[in-house]
BAKE-480694 format. One line per 10 residues: number of its first residue (from 1); their letters; for each residue x, y, z of N, C-alpha, C. Coordinates in steps of 0.1 Angstrom, whole numbers, plus 2048, in hexadecimal, padded with zeros to 3 digits. Example, Ala and Ser with C-alpha at 12.3 -4.5 7.8 and 13.67 -1.06 7.14 Angstrom:
BEGIN
1 = as = 884 7C7 84E 87B 7D3 84E 884 7DF 84E; 880 7EA 847 889 7F5 847 881 800 84F $
end
This chain:
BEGIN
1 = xxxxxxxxxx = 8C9 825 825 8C3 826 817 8B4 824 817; 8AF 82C 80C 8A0 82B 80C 89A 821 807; 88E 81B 807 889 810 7FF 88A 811 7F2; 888 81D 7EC 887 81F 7DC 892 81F 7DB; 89D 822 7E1 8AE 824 7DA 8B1 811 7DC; 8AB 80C 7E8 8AC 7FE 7E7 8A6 7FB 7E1; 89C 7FC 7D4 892 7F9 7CD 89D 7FA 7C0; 89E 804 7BB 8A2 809 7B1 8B4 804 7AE; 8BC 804 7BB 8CA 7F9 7BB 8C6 7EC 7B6; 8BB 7E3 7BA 8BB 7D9 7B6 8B6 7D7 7AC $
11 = xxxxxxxxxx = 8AD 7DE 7A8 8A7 7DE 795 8BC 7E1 78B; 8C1 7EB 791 8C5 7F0 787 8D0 7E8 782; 8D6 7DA 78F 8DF 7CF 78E 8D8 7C3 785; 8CF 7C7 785 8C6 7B4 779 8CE 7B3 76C; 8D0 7A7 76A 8D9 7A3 75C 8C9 7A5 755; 8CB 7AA 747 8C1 7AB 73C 8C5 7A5 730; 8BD 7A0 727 8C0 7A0 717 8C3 7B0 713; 8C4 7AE 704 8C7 7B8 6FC 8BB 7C0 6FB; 8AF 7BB 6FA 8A1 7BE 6F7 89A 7C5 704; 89F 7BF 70C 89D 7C4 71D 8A4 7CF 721 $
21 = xxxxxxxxxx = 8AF 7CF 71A 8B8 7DC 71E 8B1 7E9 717; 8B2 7E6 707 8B0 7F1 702 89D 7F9 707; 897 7F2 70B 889 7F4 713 88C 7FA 71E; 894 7F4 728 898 7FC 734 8A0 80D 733; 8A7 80D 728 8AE 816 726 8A5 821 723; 898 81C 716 893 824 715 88E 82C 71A; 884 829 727 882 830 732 88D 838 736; 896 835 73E 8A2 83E 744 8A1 845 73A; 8A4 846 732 8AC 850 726 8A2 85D 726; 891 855 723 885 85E 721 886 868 729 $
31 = xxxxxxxxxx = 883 85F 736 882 867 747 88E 86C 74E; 89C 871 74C 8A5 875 750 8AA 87C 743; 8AA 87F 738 8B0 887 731 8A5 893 726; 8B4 898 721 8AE 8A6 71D 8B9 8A3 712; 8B5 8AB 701 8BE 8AB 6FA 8C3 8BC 6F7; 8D1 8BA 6F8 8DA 8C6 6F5 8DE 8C7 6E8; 8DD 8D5 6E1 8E3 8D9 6D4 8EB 8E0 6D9; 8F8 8DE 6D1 8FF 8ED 6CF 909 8E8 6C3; 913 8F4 6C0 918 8EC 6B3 922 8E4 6B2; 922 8DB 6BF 92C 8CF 6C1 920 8C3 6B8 $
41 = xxxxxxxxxx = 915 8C2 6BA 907 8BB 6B4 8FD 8BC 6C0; 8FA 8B0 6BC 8EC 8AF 6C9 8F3 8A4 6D1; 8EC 8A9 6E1 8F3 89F 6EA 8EB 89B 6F2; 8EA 891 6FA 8DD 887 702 8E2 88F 714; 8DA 895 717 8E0 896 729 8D7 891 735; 8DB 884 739 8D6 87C 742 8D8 884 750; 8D0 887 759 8D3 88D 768 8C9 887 771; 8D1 87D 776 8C8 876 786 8CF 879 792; 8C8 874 79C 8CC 879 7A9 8CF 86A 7B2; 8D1 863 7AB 8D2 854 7AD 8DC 84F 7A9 $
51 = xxxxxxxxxx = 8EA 84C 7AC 8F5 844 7A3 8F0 83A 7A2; 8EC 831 7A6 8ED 823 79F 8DF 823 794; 8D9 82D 792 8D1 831 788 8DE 833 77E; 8DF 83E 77E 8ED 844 773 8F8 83A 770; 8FB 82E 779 903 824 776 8FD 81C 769; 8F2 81A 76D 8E8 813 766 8E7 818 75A; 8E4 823 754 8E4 82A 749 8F3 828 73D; 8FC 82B 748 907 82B 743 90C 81B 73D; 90A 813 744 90D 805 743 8FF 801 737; 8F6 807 735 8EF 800 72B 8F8 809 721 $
61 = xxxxxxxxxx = 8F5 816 71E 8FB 81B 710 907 818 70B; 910 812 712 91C 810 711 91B 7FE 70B; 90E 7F9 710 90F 7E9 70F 905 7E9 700; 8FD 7F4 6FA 8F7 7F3 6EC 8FB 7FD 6E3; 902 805 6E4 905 80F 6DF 914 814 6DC; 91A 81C 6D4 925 822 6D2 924 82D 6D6; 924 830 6E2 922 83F 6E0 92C 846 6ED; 92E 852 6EF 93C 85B 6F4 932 85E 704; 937 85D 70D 92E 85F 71B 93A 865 722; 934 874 727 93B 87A 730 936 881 73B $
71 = xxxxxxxxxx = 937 876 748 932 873 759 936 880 75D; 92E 887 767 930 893 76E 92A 892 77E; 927 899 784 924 897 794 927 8A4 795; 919 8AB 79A 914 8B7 7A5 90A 8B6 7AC; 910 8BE 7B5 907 8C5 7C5 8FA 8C8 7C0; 8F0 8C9 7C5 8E7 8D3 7C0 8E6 8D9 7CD; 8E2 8E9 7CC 8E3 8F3 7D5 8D8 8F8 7D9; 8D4 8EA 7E2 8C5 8EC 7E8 8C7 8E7 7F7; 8C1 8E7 800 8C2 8E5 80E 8C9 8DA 80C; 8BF 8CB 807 8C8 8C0 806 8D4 8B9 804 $
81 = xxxxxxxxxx = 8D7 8C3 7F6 8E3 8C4 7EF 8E6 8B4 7EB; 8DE 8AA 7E5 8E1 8A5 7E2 8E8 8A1 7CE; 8EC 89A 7D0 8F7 89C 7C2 8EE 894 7BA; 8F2 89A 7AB 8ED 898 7A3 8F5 894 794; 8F3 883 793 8FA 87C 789 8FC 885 779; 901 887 773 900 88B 766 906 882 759; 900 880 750 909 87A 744 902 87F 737; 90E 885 734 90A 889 724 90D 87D 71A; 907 87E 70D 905 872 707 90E 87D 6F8; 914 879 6F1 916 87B 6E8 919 873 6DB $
91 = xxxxxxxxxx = 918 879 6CB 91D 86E 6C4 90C 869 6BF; 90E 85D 6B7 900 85C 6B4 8F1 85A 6BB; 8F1 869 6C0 8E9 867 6C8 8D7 863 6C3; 8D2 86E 6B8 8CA 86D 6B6 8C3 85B 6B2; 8CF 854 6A8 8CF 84A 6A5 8CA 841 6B0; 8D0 840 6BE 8D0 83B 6C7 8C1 83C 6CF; 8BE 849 6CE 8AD 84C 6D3 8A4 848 6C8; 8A6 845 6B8 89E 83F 6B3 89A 832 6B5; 8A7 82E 6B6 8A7 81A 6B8 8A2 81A 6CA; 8A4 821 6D1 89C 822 6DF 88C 825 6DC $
101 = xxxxxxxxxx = 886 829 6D2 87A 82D 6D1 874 835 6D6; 87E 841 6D9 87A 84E 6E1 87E 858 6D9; 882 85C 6CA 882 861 6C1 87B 862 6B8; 87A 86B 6B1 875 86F 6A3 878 87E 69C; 878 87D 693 87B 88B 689 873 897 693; 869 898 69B 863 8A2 6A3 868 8A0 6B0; 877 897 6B4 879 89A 6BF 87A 890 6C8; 87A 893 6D4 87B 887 6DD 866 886 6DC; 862 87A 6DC 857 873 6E0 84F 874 6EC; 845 872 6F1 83E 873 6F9 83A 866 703 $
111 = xxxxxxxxxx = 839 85D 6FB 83D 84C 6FF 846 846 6F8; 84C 83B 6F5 859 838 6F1 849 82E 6E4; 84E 82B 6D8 84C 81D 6D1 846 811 6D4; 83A 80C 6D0 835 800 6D5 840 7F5 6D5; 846 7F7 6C8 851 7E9 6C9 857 7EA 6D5; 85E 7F5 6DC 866 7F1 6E5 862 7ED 6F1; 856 7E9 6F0 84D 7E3 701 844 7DA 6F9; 846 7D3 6EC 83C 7CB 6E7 83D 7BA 6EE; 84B 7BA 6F9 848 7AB 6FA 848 7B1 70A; 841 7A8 713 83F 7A7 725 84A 7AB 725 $
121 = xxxxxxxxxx = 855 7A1 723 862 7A4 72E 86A 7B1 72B; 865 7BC 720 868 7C9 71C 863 7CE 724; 852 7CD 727 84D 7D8 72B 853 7D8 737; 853 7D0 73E 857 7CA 749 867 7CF 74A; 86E 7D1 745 879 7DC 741 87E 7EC 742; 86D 7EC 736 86A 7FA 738 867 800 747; 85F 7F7 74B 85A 7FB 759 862 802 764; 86D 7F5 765 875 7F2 76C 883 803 76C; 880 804 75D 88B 815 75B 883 820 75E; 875 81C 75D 86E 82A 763 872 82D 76F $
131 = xxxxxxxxxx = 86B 820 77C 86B 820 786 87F 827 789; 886 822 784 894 826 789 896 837 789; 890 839 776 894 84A 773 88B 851 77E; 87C 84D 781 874 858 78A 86B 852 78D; 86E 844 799 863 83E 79D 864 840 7B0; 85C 83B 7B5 860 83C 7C3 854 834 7D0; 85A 830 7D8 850 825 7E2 853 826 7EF; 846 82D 7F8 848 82C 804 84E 81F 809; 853 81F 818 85A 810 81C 84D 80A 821; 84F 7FC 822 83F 7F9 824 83B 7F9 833 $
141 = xxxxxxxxxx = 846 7FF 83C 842 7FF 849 83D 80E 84C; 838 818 842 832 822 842 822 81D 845; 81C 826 848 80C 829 84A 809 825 83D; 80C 82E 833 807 82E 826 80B 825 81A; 806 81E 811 80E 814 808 80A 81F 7FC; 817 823 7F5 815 82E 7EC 826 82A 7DF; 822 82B 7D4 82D 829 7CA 829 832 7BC; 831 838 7B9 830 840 7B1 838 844 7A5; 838 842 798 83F 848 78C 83E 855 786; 847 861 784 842 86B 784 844 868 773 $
151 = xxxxxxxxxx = 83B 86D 76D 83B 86C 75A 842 87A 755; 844 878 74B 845 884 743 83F 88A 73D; 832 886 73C 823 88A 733 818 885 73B; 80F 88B 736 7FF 880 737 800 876 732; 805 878 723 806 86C 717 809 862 71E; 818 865 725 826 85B 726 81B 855 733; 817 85B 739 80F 858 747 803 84F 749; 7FB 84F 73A 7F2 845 735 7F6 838 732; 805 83C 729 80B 834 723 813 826 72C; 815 82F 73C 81D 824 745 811 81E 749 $
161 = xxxxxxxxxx = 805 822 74C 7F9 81E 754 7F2 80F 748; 7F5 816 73E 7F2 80C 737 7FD 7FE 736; 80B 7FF 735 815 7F5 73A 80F 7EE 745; 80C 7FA 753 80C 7EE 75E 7FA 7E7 75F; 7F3 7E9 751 7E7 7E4 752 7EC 7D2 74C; 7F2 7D4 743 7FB 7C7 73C 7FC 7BA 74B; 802 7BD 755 806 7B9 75E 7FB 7B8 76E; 7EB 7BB 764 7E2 7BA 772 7E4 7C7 77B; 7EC 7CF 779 7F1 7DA 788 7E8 7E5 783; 7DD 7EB 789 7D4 7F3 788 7DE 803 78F $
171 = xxxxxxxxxx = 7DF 810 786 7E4 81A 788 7E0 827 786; 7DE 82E 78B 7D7 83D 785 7E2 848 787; 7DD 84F 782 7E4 85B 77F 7DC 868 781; 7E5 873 786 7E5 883 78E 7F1 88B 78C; 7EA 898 788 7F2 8A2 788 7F8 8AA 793; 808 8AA 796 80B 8AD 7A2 80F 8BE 79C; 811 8C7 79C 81D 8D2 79A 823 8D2 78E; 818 8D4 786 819 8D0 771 824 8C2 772; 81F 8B9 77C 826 8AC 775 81C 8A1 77B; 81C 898 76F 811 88B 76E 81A 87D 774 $
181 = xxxxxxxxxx = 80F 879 780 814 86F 787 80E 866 783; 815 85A 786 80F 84E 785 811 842 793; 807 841 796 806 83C 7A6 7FD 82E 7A9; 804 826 7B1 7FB 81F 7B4 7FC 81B 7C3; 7EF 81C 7CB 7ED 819 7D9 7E8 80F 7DF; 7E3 803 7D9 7E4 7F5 7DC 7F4 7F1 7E2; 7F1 7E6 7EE 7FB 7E2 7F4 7FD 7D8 7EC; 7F3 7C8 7E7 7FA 7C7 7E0 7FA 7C3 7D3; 7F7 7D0 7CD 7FC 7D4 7C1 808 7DB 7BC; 811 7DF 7C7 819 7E5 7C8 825 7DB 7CC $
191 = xxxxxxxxxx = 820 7CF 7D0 828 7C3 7D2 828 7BB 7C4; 81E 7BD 7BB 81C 7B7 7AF 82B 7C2 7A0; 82A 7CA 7AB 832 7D9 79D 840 7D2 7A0; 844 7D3 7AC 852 7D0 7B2 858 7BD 7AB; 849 7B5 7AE 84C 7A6 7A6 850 7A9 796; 84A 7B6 798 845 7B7 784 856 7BA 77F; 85B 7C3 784 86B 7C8 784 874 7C2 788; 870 7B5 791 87F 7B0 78C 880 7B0 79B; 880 7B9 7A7 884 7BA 7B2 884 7B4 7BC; 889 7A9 7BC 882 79A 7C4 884 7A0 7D3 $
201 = xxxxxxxxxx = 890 79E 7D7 894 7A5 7E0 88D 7B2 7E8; 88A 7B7 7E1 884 7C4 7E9 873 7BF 7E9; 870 7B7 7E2 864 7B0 7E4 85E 7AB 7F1; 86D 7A1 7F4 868 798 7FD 86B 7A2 80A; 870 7AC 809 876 7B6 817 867 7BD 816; 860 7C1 80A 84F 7C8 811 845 7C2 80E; 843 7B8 80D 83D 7AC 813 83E 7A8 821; 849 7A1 826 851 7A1 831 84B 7AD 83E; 84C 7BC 838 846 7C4 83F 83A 7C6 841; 833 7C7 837 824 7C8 831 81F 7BC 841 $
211 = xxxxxxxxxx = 821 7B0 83B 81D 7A9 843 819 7A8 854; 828 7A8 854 82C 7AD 863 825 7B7 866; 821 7C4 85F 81B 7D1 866 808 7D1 864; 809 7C5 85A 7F7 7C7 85B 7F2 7BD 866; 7FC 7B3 869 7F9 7AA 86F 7F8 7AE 87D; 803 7B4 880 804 7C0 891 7F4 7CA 88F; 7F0 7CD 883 7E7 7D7 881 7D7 7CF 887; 7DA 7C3 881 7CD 7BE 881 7CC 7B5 893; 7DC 7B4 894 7D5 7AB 8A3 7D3 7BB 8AD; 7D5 7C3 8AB 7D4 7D2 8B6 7C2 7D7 8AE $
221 = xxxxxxxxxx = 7BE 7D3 8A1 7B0 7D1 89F 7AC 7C8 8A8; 7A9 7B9 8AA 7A7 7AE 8B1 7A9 7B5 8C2; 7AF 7B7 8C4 7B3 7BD 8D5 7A7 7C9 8D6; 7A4 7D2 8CE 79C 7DC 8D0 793 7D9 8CE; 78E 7D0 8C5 782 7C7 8C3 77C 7C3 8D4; 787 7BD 8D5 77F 7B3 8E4 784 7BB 8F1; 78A 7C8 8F1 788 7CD 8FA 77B 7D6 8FB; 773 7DA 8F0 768 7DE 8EE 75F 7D7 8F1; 760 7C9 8EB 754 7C2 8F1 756 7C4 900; 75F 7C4 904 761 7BA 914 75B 7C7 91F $
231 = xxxxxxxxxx = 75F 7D4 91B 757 7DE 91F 747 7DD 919; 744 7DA 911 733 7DB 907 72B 7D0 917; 738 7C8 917 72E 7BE 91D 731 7BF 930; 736 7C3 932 73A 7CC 940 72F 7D9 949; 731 7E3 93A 720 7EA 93C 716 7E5 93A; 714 7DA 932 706 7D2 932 702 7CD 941; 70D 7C7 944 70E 7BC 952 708 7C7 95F; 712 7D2 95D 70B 7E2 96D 6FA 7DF 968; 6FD 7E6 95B 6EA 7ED 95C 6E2 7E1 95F; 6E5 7D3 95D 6DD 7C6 963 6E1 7C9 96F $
241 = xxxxxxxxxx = 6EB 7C9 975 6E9 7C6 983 6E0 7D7 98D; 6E3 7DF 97F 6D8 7EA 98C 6CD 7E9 989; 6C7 7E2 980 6B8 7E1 97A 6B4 7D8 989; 6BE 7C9 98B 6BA 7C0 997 6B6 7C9 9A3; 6C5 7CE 9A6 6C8 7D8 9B3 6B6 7DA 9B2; 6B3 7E3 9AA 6A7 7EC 9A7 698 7E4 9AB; 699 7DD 9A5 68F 7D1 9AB 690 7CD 9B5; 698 7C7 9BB 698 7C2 9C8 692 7CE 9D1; 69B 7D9 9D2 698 7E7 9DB 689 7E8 9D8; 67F 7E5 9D0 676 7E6 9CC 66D 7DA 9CF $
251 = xxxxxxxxxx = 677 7CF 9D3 66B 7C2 9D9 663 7B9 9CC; 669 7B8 9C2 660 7B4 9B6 665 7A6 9B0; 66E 7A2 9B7 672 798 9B6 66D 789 9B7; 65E 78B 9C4 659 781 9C2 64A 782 9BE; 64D 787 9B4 645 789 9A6 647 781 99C; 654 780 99D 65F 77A 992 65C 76C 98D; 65B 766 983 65C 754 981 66E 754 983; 670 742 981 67B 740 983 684 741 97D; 680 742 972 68D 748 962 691 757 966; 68A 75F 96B 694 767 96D 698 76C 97B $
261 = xxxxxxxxxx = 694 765 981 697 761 991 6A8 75A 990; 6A9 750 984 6B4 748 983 6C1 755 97F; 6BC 75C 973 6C3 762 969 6CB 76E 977; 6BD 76F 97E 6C3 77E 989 6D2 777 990; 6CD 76C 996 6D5 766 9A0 6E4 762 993; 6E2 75E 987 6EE 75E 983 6F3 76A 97D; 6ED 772 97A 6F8 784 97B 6FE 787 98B; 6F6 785 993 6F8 78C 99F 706 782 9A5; 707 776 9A2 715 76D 9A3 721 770 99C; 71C 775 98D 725 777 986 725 785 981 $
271 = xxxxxxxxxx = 72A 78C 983 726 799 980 731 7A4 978; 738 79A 975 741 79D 969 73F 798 95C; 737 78B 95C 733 780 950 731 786 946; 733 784 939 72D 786 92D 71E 77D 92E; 716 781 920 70C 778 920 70D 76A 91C; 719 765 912 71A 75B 90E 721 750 91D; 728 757 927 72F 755 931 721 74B 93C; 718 755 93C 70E 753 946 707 749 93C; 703 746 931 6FF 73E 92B 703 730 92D; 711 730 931 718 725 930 714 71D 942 $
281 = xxxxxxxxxx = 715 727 94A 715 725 956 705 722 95C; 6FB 728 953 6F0 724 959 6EA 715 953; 6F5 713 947 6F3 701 942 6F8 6F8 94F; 703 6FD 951 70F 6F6 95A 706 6F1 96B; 6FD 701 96C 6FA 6FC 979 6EA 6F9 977; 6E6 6F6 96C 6D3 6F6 96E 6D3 6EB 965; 6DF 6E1 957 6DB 6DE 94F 6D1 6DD 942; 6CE 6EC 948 6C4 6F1 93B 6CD 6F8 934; 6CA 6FD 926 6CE 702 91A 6C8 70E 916; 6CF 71E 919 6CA 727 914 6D3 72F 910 $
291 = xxxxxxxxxx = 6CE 734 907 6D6 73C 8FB 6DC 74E 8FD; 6E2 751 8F8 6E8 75D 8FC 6DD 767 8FC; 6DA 767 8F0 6C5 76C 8ED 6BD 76E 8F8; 6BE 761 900 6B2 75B 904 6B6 763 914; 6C2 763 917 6C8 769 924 6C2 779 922; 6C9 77B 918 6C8 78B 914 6B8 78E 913; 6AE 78A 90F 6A5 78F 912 69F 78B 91C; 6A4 784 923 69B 784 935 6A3 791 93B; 6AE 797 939 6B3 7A1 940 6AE 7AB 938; 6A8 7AC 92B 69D 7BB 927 690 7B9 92D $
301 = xxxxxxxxxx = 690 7AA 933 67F 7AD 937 683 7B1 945; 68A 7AF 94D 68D 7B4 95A 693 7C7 95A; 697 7C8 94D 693 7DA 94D 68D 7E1 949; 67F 7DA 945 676 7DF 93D 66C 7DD 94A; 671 7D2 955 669 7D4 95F 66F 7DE 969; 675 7E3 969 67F 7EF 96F 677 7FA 96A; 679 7FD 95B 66E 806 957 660 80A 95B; 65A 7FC 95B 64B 801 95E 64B 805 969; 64E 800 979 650 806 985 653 813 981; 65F 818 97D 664 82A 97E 656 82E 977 $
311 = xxxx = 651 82B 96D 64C 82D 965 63A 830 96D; 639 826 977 628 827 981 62D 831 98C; 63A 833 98F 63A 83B 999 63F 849 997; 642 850 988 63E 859 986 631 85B 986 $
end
C-alpha cells in the first residue's frame, strides 16, 4: 500500500462530532461528485478510486442524513484497470448539499459556506475530506517531499490555501492540464498538514523517515566534507614538499633563518600532515606556539622563494 492510501485509510477511520462530519463530508461530496437529472429527480454520483474513501462517504451520509445510496464497482479500461467506487445518492438530495454548504439555487458552489469551516476543528475536517477525495503525498523516503490537493476551481483552490493558512501551513497553487493544484513542498510543513488531519500515525512513520534519510543525507555531506579537505590538504602538503625538493637542488637553504629551516624539517618528517597537525607537533617538539596562519605563511614564503629563483633564471 501507498503512503497516501496509508494516509487517507487512517484519516477516513477517526471518530468525528456531528459538526466535523458534516465539514468532512462536504469536501468528499464537492470533490468526488457530479449531479444527475433525469425524470426519476436529481441524484448525487460520488466516483473514487479509493474504497475506504467511498466507505467513508457512505458511512457519513447514512450517519446525517436520510437518504437512499446505491454502491456499484467498475474496472476502468485503462492499462491499470483500476476500479472505481461508485455511489449514487438519491432522495433529498438537494436539501442535503444545502445543509453541506455546497448548494445554492445556481447549482453546486465553487467553495462550500463559511459556516461549514467557521470553527478549527471543521476546517480541520474540511481538510482532512479534501486530502481523502483528491489529495496525495510522496513517501518520505523519496528524493522529493511533495503533497498535493487537486481543487475543483481556482476559487475552491484559493479557498483551500486559505484553510491551510488558518493552521500556519504555507501553500501555493498551479495549473496542471485545466486543473488547479494545491501543493505544498516543505518537509516540515507537510508534517504540520498530516498533524493538522488527524493522521497521527502516518505522522510519526514520515517523520521516522524524514529523519532517518536526512540524517544518512547529512553524515555522507560530513564524509565528503572531510574527504575534500583531506585531499585540499594532501595537495597542499606535495607542492610544499616540491617547493623544498626545489630549494635544496638549488642550495638556498643556508640562506634560510631557523623558522623556516624548522617548518622544512617538519613537512619533510611528516609529509602527510595537515597544517593544524604540524602546528601541534612543532609545539610538542620546540615548545613554542605557532598557529596554523603562522605555518601557512612560512610555506608561501618558501614558494614565493621558489618563484623568484625560476623567475632570475629565466
Amino acid at each position: 500500500m501507498s503512503f497516501t492510501k496509508d494516509v487517507k485509510l487512517e484519516v477516513s477511520l477517526q471518530e468525528l462530532n456531528t459538526e466535523e462530519k458534516r465539514a468532512e463530508l462536504s469536501a468528499l461530496l464537492q470533490m468526488t461528485s457530479s449531479l444527475s437529472i433525469s425524470n426519476r429527480g436529481i441524484a448525487l454520483v460520488s466516483k473514487t478510486e479509493n474504497a475506504p474513501v467511498s466507505r467513508a462517504i457512505y458511512r457519513l451520509c447514512k450517519e446525517l442524513y436520510e437518504v437512499e445510496i446505491t454502491p456499484s464497482v467498475k474496472r476502468k479500461m485503462n492499462l491499470n484497470k483500476n476500479l472505481i467506487y461508485r455511489l449514487r445518492l438519491e432522495g433529498s438530495v438537494k436539501e442535503i448539499l444545502q445543509d453541506l454548504g455546497i448548494y445554492s439555487s445556481r447549482g453546486l458552489l465553487d467553495r462550500p459556506l463559511r459556516k461549514i469551516v467557521a470553527k478549527d476543528n471543521c476546517a480541520r475536517a474540511y481538510l482532512a475530506g479534501a486530502f481523502m477525495a483528491e489529495g496525495s503525498v510522496n513517501a518520505p523516503t523519496k528524493p522529493n517531499y511533495h503533497l498535493e490537493i487537486e481543487a475543483e476551481s481556482e476559487k475552491h483552490a484559493i479557498f483551500l490555501i486559505e484553510l491551510l493558512e488558518r493552521f500556519a501551513i504555507p501553500a501555493k497553487k498551479m495549473e496542471r492540464r485545466n486543473h488547479w493544484i494545491v501543493y505544498i513542498k516543505a518537509a516540515e510543513k507537510i508534517a504540520d498538514f498530516l498533524r493538522c488531519i488527524g493522521a497521527s500515525n502516518s505522522l510519526l512513520q514520515f517523520e521516522d523517515a524524514r529523519i532517518t534519510r536526512d540524517l544518512s543525507s547529512n553524515v555522507t555531506r560530513l564524509n565528503n566534507v572531510e574527504i575534500a579537505n583531506v585531499v585540499k590538504s594532501m595537495e597542499a602538503a606535495t607542492k610544499q614538499l616540491e617547493d623544498i625538493q626545489f630549494l635544496k637542488e638549488q642550495d638556498q637553504l643556508r640562506y634560510m633563518d631557523d623558522k623556516l629551516l624548522d617548518v622544512i624539517a617538519l613537512r619533510e618528517e611528516n609529509p602527510e600532515a595537515s597544517l593544524n597537525e604540524l602546528a601541534e607537533l612543532y609545539r610538542m617538539q620546540t615548545g613554542n606556539v605557532v598557529s596554523k596562519s603562522g605555518l601557512k605563511h612560512r610555506f608561501v614564503k618558501l614558494h614565493e622563494w621558489r618563484e623568484r629563483i625560476e623567475k632570475n633564471d629565466e
